[in-house]
VEXROPA-118282 format. One record per residue (C-alpha): chain; x, y, z; residue number from 1. Coordinates in steps of 0.1 Angstrom, whole numbers, plus 2048, in hexadecimal, padded with zeros to 3 digits. Layout:
- A	X	Y	Z	NUM $
...
END
This chain:
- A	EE7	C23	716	1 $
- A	ECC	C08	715	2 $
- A	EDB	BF0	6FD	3 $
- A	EF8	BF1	713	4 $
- A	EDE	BE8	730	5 $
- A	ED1	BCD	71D	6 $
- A	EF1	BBD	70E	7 $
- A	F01	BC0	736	8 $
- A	EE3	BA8	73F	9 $
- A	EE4	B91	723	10 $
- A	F05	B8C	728	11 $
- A	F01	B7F	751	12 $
- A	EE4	B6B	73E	13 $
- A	EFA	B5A	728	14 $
- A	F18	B55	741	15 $
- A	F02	B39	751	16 $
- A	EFE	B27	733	17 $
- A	F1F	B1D	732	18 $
- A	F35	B22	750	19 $
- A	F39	B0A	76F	20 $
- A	F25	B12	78F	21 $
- A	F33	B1E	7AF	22 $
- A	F3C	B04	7C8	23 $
- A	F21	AF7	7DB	24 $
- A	F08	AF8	7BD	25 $
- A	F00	AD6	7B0	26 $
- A	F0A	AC8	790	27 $
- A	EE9	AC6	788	28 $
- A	EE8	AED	77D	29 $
- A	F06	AED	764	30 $
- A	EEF	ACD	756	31 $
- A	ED3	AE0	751	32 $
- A	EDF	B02	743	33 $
- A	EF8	AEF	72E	34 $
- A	EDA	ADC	71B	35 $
- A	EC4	AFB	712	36 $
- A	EC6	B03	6F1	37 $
- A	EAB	B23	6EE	38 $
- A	E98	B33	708	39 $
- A	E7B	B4C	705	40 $
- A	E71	B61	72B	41 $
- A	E5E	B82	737	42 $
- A	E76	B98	747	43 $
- A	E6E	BB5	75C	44 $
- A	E8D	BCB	75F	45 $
- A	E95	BE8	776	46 $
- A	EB0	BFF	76E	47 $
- A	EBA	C15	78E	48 $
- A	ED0	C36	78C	49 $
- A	EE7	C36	7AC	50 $
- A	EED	C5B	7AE	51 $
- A	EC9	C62	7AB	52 $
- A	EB2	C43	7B6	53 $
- A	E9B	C44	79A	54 $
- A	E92	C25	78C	55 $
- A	E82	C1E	767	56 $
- A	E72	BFB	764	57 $
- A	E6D	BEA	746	58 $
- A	E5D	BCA	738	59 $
- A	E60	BB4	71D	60 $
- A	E68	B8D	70D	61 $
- A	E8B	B80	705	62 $
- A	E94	B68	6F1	63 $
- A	EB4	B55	6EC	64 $
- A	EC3	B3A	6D7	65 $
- A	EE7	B2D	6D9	66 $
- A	F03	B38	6D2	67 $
- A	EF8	B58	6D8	68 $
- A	EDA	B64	6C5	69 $
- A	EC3	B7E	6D9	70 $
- A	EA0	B8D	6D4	71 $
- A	E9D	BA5	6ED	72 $
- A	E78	BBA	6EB	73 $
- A	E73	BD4	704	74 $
- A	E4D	BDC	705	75 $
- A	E4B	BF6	721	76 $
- A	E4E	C10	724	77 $
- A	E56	C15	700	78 $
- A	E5F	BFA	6EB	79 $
- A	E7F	BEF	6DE	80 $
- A	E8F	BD3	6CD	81 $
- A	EB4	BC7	6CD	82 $
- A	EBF	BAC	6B7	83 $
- A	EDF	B9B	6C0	84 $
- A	EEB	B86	6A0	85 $
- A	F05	B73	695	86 $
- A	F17	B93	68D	87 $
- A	F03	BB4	68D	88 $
- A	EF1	BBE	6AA	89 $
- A	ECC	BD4	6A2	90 $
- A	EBE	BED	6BE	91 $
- A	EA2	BFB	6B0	92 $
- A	E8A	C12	6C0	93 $
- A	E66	C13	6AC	94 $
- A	E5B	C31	6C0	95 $
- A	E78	C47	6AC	96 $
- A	E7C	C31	693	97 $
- A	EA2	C2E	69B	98 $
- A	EB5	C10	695	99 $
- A	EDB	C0E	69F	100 $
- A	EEF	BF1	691	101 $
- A	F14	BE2	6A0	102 $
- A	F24	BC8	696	103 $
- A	F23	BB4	6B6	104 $
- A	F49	BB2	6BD	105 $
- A	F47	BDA	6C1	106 $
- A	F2D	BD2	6D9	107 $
- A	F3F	BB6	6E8	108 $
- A	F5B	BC8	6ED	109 $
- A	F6F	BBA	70A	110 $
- A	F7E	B96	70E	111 $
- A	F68	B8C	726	112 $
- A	F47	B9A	70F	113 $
- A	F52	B86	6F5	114 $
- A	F5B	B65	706	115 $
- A	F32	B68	719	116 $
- A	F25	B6D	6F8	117 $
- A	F38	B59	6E6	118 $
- A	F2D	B3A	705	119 $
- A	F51	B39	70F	120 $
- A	F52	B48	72D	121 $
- A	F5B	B35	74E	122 $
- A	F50	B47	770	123 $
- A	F6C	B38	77F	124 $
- A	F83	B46	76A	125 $
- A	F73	B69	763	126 $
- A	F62	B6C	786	127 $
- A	F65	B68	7AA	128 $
- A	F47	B58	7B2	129 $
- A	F35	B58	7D3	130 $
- A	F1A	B3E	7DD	131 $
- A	F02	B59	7F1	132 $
- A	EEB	B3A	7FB	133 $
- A	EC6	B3D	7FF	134 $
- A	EB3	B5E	7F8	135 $
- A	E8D	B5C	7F6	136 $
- A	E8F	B37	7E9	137 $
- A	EA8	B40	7D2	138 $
- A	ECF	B38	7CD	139 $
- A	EE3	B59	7CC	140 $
- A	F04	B58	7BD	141 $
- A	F1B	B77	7C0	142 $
- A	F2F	B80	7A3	143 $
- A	F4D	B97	7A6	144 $
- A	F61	B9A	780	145 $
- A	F88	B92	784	146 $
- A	F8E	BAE	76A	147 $
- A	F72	BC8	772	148 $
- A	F62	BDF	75C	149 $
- A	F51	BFD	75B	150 $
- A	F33	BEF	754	151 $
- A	F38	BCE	769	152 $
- A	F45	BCE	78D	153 $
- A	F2C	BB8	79F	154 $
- A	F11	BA3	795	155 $
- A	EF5	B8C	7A7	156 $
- A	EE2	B6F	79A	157 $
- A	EC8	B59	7A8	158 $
- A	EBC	B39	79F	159 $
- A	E9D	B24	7A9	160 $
- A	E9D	B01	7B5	161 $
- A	E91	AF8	793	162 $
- A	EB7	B01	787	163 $
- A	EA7	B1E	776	164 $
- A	EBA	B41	777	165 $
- A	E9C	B5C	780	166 $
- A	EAE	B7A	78C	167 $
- A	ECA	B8C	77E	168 $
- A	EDD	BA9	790	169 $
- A	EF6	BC2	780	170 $
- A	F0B	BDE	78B	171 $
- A	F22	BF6	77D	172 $
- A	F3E	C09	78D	173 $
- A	F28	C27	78F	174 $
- A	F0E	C11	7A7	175 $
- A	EF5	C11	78B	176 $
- A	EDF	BF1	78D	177 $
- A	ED3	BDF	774	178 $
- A	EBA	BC3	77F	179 $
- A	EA6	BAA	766	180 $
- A	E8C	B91	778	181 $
- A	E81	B75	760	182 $
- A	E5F	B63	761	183 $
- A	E4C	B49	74B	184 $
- A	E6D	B3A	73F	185 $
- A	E66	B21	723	186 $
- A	E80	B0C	71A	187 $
- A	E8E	AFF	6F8	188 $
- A	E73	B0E	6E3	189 $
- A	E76	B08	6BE	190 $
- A	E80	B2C	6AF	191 $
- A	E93	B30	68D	192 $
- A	EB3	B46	689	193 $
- A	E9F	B5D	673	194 $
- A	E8A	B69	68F	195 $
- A	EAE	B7C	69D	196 $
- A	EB2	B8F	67C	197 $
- A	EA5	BB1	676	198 $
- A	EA3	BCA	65A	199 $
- A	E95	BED	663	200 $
- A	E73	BF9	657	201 $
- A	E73	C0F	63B	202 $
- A	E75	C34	645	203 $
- A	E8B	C2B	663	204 $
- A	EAD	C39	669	205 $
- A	ECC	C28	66E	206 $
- A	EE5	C31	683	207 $
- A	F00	C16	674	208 $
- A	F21	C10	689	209 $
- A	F2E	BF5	676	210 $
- A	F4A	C07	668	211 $
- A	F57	C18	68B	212 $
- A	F76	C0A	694	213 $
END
């Protein structure tokens, strides 16, 4: 499911935000991701099947804003919009003129989901974490979940020397991967809470999963 894919990414995203850093990574990192308040990037995602190698790449911009609002906009190859507010979560796909709404605890739906998106999650605490060293210029961590999920049983990052996370790594138990590379991150932008609200467009339909227990 794609909003799954997206929402498994965000959620690495937002883990660094607030957790402290493996040993041997400076202070200087926690510093950095601890003052962001918004962020708006590219991304160029690549979603690869394990059981048959085929790979879908898609592009787009995110944008977030603490606690844990999210603008997600896929623009290839079709488009698609997720919403993450305050408490309903919008995928809407413009193509079909679908748009599914959650509330965002059933998307949320483990402890660990909820303490990343709710920025209290500690990596020490939900993760063994693995300082990889060097790759291409890069820091590579290694993440391995204490209490692993379906979705969620190993995860890289990388980070530049600029403290700036660039690469994000995900894989589920099936060996799926789910990889995001961020580019022409621009920090602290001024964006207002209204811009992570959404109402569908008249004529669409809505697939509403509010009331599912």
């Amino acid at each position: 499911m794609k909003l799954r894919f997206c929402l498994l990414v965000m959620i690495v995203l937002l883990s660094l935000g607030s957790a402290a850093m493996a040993d041997g990574l400076t202070s200087d990192i926690q510093k950095k991701y601890d003052s962001i308040k918004s962020f708006k990037s590219d991304f160029v995602q690549t979603l690869t099947n394990a059981a048959s190698k085929e790979s879908e790449v898609r592009s787009g911009k995110i944008t977030f804003k603490q606690p844990s609002l999210l603008h997600w906009e896929s623009v290839k190859p079709e488009p698609e919009l997720l919403i993450v507010g305050e408490s309903i979560v919008w995928d809407y796909f413009p193509d079909d003129k679908v748009a599914m709404k959650y509330r965002t605890k059933q998307i949320f739906n483990s402890k660990t989901m909820i303490k990343f998106i709710s920025g209290k999650a500690k990596l020490e605490e939900d993760f063994v974490v693995e300082n990889k060293g060097m790759e291409d210029g890069l820091i590579k961590l290694k993440l391995l979940p204490i209490e692993a999920e379906t979705g969620l049983v190993l995860a890289y990052v990388w980070v530049d020397a600029n403290k700036m996370l660039t690469k994000i790594l995900v894989i589920d138990f099936y060996g799926n991967g789910n990889e995001v590379v961020l580019s022409n991150i621009e920090l602290d932008p001024e964006v207002e809470d209204s811009f992570f609200d959404f109402t569908p467009p008249a004529g669409a339909d809505v697939d509403d999963n509010t009331k599912i227990q």
